[in-house]
N, CA, C and O of each residue as an XYZ file, in Angstrom:
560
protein
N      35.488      3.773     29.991
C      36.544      3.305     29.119
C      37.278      2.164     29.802
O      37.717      2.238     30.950
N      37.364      1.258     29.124
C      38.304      0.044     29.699
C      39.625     -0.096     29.863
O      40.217     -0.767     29.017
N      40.298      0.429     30.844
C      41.646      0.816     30.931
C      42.684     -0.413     30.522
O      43.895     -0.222     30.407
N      42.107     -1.579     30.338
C      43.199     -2.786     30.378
C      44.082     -2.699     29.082
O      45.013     -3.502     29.023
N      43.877     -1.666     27.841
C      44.281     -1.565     26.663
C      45.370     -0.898     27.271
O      46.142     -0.773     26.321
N      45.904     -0.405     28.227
C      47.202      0.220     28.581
C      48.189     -0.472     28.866
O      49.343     -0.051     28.949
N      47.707     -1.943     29.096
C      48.896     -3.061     29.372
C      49.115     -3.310     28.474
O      50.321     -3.512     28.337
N      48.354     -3.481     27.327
C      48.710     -3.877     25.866
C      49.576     -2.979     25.115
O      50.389     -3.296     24.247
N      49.360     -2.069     25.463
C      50.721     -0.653     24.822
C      52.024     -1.184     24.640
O      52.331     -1.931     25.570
N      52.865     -1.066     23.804
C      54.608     -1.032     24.227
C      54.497      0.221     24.728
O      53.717      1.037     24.236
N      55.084      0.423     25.509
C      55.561      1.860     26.231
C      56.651      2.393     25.517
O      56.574      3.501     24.986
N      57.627      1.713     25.465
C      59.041      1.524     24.796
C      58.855      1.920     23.647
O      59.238      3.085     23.542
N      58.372      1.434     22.544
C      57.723      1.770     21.496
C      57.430      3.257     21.298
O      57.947      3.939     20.414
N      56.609      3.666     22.145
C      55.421      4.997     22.018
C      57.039      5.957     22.226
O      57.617      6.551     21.316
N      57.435      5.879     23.504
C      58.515      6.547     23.637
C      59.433      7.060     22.953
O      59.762      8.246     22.899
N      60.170      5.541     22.034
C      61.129      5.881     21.148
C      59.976      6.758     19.595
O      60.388      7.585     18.782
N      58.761      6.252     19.675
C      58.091      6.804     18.794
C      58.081      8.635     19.019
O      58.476      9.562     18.313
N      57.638      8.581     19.920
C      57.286     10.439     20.241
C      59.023     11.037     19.874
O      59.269     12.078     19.265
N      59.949     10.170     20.369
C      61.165     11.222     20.286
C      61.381     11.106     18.348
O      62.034     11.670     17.470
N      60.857     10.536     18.413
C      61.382     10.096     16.092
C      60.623     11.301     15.663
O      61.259     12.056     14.927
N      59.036     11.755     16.048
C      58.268     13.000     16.040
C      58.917     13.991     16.504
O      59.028     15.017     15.834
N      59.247     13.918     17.249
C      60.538     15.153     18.150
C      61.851     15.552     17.235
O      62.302     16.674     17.003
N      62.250     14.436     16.854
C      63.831     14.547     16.125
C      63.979     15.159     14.250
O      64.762     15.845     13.593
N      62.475     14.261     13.985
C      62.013     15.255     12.369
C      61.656     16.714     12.995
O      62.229     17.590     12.347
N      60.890     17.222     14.049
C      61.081     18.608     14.303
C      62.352     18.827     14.008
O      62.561     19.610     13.082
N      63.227     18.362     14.527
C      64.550     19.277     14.430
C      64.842     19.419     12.972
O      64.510     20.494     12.473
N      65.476     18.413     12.096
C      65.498     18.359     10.782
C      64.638     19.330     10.266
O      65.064     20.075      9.384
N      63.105     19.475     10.817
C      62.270     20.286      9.431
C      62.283     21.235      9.884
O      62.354     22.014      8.934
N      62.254     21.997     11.108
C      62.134     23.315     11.034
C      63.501     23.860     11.736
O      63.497     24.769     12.566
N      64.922     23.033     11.191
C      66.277     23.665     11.087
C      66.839     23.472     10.005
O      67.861     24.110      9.753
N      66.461     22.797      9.335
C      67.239     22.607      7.691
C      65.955     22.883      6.667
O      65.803     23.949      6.071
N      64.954     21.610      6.551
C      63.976     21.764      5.577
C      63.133     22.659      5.168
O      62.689     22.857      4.037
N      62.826     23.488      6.700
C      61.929     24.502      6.181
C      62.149     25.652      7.266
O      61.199     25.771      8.040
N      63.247     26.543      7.476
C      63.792     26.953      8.583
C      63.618     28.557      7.945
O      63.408     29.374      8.841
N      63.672     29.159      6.518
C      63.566     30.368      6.447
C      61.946     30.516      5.775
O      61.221     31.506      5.876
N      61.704     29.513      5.228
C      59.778     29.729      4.723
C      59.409     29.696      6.014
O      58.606     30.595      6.265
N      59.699     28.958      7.009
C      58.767     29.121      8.942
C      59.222     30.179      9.489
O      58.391     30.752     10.194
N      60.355     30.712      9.424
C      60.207     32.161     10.136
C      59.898     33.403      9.343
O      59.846     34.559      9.763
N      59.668     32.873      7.891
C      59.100     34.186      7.259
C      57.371     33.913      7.421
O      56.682     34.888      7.722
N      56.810     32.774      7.245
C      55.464     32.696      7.425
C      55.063     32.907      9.132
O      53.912     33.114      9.517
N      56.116     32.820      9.929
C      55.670     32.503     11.514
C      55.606     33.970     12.243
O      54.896     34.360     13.170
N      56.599     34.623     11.487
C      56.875     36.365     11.757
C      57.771     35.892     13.245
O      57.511     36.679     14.155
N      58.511     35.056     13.557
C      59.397     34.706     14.278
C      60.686     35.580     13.694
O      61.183     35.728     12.578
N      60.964     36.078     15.016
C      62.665     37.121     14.379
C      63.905     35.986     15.419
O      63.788     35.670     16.603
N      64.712     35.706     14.708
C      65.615     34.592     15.322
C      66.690     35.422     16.255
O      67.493     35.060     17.115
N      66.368     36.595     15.739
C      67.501     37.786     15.720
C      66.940     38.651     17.216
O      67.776     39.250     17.892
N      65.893     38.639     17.506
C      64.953     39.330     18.897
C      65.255     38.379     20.167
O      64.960     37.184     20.210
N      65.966     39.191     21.308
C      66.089     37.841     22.606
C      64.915     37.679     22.819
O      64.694     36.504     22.528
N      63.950     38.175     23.177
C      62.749     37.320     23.415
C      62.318     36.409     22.872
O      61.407     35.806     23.438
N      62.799     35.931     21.544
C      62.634     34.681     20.615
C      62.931     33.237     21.644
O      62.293     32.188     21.720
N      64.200     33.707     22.383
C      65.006     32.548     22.603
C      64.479     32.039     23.496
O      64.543     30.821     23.660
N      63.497     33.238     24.698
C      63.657     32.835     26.188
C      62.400     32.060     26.110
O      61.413     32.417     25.467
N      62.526     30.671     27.001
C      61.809     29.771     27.141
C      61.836     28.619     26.187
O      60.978     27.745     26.308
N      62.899     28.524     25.086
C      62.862     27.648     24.305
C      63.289     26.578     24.828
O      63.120     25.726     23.955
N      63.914     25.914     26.064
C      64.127     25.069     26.848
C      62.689     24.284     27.115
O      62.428     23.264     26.478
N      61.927     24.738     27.937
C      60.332     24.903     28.164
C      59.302     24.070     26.758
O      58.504     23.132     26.786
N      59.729     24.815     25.817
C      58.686     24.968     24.924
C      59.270     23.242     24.308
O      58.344     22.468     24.063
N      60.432     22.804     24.126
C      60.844     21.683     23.568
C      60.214     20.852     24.163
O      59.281     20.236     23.647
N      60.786     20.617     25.880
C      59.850     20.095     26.834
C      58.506     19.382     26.474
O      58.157     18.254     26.125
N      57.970     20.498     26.711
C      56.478     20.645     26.044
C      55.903     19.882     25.027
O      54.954     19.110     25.165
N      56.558     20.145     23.925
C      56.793     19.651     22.289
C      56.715     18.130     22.841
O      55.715     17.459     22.586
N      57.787     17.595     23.605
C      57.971     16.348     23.572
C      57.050     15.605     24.174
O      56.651     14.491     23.833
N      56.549     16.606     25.573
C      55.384     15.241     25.667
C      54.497     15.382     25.132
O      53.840     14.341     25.157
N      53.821     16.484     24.358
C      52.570     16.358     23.512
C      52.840     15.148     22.592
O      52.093     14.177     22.472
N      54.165     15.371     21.881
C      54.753     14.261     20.650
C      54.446     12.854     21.230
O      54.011     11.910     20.570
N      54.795     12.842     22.837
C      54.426     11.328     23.297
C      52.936     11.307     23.528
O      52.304     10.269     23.336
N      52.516     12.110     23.822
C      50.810     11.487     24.247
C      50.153     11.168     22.534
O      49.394     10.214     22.358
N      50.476     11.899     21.614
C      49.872     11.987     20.315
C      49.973      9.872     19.741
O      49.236      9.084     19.149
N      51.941      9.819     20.684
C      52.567      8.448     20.160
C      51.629      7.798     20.965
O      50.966      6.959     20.355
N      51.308      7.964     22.447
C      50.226      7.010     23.229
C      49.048      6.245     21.990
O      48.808      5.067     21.725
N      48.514      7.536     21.448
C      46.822      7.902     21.052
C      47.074      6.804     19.541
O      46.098      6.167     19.145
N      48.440      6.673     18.790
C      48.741      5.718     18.030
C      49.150      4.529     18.342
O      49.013      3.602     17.544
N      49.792      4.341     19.706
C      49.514      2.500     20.401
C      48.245      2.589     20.834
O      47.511      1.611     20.697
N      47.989      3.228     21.154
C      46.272      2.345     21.570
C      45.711      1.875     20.092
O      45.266      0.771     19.778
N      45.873      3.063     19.281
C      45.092      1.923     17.708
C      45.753      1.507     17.494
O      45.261      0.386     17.370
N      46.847      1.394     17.254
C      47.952      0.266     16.731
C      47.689     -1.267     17.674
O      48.120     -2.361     17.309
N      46.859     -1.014     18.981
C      47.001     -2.678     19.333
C      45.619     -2.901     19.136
O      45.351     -4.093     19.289
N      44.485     -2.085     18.807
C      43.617     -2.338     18.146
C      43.516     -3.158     16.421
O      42.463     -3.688     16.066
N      44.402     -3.140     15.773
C      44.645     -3.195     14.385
C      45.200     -4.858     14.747
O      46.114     -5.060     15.546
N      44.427     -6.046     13.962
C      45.354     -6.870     13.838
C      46.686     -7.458     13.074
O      47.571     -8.234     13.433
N      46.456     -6.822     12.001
C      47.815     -6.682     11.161
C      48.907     -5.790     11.705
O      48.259     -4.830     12.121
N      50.092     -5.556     11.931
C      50.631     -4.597     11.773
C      51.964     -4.944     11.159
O      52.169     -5.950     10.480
N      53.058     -3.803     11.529
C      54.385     -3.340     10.006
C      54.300     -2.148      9.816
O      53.597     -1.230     10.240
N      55.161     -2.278      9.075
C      55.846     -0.285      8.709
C      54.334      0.127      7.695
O      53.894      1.276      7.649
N      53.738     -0.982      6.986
C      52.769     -0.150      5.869
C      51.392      0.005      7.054
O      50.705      0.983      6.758
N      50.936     -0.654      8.146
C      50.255     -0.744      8.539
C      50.684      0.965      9.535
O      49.832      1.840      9.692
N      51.747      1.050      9.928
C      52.236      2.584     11.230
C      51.877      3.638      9.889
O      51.120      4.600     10.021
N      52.439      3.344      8.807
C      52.606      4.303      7.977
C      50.764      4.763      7.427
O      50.529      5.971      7.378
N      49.963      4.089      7.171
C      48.689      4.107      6.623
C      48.024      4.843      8.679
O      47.789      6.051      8.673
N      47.890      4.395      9.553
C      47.987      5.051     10.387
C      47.866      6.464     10.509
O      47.031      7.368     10.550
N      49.342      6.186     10.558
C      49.728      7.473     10.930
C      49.447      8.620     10.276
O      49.320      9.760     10.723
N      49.327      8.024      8.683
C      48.523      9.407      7.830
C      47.605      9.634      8.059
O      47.350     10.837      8.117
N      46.401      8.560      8.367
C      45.005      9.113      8.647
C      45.330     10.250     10.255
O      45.023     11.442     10.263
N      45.788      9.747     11.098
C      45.917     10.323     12.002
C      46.348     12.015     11.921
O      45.766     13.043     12.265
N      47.868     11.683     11.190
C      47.928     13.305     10.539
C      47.136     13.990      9.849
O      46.899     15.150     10.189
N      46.622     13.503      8.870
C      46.128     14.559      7.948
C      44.072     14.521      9.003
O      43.465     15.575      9.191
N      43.623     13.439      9.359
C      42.402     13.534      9.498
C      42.280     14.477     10.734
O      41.558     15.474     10.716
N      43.177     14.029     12.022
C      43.209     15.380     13.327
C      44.052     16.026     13.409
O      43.670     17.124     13.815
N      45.691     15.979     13.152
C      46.543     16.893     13.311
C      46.583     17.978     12.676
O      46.443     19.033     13.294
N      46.767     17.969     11.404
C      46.732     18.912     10.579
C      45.566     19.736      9.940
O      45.583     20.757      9.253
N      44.334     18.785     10.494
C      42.909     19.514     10.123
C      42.716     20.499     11.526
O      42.313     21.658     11.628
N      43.037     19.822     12.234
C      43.207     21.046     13.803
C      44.121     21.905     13.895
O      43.995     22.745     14.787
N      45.223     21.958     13.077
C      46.051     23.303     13.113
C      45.623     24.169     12.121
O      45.958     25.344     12.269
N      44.818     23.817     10.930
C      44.568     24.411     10.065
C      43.254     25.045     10.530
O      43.096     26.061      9.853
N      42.187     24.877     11.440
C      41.316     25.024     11.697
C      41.540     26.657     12.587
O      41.079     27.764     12.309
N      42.564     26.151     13.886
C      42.533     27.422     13.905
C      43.665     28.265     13.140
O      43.688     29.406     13.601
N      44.211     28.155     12.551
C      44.826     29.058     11.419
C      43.866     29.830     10.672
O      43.889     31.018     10.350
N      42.852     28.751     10.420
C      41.841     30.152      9.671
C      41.548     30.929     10.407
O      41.727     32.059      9.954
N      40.989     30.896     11.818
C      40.465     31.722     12.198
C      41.469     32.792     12.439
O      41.146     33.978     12.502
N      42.656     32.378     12.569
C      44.214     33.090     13.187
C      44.640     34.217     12.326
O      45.351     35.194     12.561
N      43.861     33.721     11.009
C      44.335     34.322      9.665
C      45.994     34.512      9.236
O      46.632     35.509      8.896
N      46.378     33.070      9.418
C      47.650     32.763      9.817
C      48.096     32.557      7.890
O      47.234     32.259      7.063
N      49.610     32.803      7.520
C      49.485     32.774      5.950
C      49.526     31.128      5.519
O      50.193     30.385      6.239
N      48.910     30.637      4.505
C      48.981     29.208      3.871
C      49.995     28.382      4.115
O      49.947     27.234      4.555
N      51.239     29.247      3.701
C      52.692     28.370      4.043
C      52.262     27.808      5.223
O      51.767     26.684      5.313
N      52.530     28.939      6.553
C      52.235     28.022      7.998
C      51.315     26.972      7.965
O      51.620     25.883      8.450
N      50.187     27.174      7.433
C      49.525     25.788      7.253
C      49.884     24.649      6.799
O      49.626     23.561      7.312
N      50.636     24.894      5.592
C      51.286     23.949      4.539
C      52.686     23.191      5.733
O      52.541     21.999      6.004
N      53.704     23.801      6.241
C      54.901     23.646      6.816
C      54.489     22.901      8.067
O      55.048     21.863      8.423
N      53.244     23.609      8.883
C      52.903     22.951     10.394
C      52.362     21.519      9.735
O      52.901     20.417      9.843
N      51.429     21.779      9.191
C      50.294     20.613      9.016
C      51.050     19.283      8.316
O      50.734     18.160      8.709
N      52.151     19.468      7.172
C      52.572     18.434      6.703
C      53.727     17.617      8.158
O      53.712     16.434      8.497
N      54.656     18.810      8.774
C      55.158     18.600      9.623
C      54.446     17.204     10.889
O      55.063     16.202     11.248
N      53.578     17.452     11.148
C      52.651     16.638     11.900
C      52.149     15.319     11.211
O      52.178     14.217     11.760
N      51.642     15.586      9.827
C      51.556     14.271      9.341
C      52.820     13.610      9.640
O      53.166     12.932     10.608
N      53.346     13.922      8.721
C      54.805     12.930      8.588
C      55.473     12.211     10.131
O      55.999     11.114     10.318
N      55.119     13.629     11.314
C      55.754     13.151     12.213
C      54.840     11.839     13.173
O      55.205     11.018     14.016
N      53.561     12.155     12.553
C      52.581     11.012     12.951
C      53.048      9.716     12.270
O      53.086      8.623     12.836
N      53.483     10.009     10.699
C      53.604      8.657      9.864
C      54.884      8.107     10.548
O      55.018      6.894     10.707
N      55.739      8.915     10.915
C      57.356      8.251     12.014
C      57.075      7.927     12.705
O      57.481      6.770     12.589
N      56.270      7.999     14.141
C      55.605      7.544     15.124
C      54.942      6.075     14.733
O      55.222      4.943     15.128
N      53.809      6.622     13.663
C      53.335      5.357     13.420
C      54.531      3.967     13.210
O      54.848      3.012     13.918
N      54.934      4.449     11.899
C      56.316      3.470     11.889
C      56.781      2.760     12.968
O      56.699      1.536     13.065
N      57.356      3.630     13.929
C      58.007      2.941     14.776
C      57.427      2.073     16.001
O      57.867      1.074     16.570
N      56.429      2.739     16.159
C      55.406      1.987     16.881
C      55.516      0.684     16.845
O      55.996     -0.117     17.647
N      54.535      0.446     14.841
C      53.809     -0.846     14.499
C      55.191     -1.431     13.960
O      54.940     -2.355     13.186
N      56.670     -1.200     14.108
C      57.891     -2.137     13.358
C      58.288     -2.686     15.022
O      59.079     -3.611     15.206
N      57.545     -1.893     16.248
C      58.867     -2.280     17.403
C      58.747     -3.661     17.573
O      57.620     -3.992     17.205
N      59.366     -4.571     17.945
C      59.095     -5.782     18.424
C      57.999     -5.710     19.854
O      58.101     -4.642     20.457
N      57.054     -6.639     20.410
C      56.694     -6.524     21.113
C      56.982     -7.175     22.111
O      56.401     -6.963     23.175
């Protein structure tokens, strides 16, 4: 693999991108979809063991959210057009073609209920299509 496509990255970009993926987490699964995810997740908000490690697990969340934002500057400086319709067209293929086909994948096997599929999987698009966005609008 030809590593020189890493100078071409905004970094800056990917960064503020992964936290925009990070920050719709908060919004969707504390306002938008906060009692359909803990009734489909069998999450009890109400059990201390719920809580412990949620420090950790955000963590976590965030740099996956940035490597996912990496995996959209590298095509994004592949693409010669770019703009918000160019992050946004992106970022859906990205969501719906690996994110959400890979959570759903193992959900079947998980025998996890539809909602969770429906709530995770759109969750990820969208947060791919924000990423994308911000990516392909940053200045370079």
């Amino acid at each position: 693999m030809n590593t020189a496509i890493f100078s071409e990255i905004n970094w800056l970009a990917v960064l503020v991108g992964g936290i925009g993926y990070f920050m719709l987490g908060a919004i969707w699964y504390s306002f938008l979809f906060k009692t359909a995810w803990l009734k489909a997740s069998g999450v009890n908000p109400n059990d201390p063991g719920a809580k412990s490690g949620v420090a950790q697990i955000m963590l976590a969340s965030l740099v996956l959210m940035i490597i996912a934002s990496i995996g959209l500057g590298i095509l994004l400086t592949k693409i010669e057009s770019a703009g918000w319709m160019t992050g946004c067209k992106l970022g859906l293929l990205v969501g719906v073609c690996f994110s959400a086909t890979a959570i759903s994948i193992s959900y079947l096997y998980e025998k996890k209920p539809m909602a969770l599929h429906v709530i995770n999987g759109l969750y990820n698009i969208c947060g791919c299509v924000v990423a994308g966005i911000i990516i392909a609008v940053w200045p370079k």
